[in-house]
N, C-alpha and C positions, 0 to 999 in steps of 0.2 A: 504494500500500500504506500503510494507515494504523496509524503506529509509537505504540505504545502511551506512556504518561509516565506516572511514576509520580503518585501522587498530592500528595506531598510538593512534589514539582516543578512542578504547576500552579497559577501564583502569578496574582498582578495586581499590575502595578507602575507606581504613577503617579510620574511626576518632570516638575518645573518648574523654573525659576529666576525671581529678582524680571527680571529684562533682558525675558524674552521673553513676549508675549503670549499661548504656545500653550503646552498642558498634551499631554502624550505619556500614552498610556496603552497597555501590553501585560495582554492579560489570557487565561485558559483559561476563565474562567466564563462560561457559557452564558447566564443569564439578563443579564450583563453585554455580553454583546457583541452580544445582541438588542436589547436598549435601547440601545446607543451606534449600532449599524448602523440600526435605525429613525429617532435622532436624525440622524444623518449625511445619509438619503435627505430628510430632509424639510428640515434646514436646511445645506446643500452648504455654504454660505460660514461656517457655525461650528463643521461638525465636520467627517473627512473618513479614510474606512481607508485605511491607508498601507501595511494586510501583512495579508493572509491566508492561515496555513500549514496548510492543511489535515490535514497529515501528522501534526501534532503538534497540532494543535484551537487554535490562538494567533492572536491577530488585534491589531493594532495601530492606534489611534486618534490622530488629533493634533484637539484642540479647544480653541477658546476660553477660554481663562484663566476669565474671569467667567459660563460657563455651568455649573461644575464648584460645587459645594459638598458640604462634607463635614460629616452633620450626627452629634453624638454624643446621645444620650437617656443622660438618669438613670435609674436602673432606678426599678419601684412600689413605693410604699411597700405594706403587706399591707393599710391602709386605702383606698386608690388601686384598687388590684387588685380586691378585694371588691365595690367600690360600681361598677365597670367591670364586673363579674362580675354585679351585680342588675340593673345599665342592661338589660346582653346580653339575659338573661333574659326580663324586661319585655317586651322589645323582638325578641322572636322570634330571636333569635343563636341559633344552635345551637353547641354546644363540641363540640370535636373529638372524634370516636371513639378510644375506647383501646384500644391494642395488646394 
């Protein structure tokens, strides 16, 4: 029986320490634990699921310290945006349909 979680409650939470080589990761996001479960099959010795709770959609990762990075972007400036806006165009991008 699959117990519902609120949404509030479906976190991702990565924790490390300098001492240890392996990064822990619990996570409910889907598109996040497709991509860690694909990394895990293909490289076994850098990543590897250590929990899968069906019940509650949470899955638990232990991987290699240095295959994790966390990268931050600057948001566009409106001159950035525009001239990324004409490339699109040019260049056959189609922009998303509005609601």
């Amino acid at each position: 029986m699959r117990t519902e979680v609120p949404k509030e409650q479906k976190t991702t939470d990565i924790s490390f320490d300098k001492r240890r080589k392996i990064v822990y990761i619990r996570t409910h996001n889907t598109d996040l634990k497709n991509r860690l479960t694909a990394f895990s099959e293909k490289y076994p010795d850098l990543c590897r699921m250590t929990e899968d709770d069906a019940d509650i959609g949470c899955m638990s990762f232990e991987i290699d310290k240095w295959r994790l990075s966390i990268r931050l972007t600057v948001p566009y400036t409106e001159e950035r945006r525009k001239n990324a806006s004409e490339y699109a165009k040019k260049n056959g991008f189609q922009s998303k349909p509005e609601s």
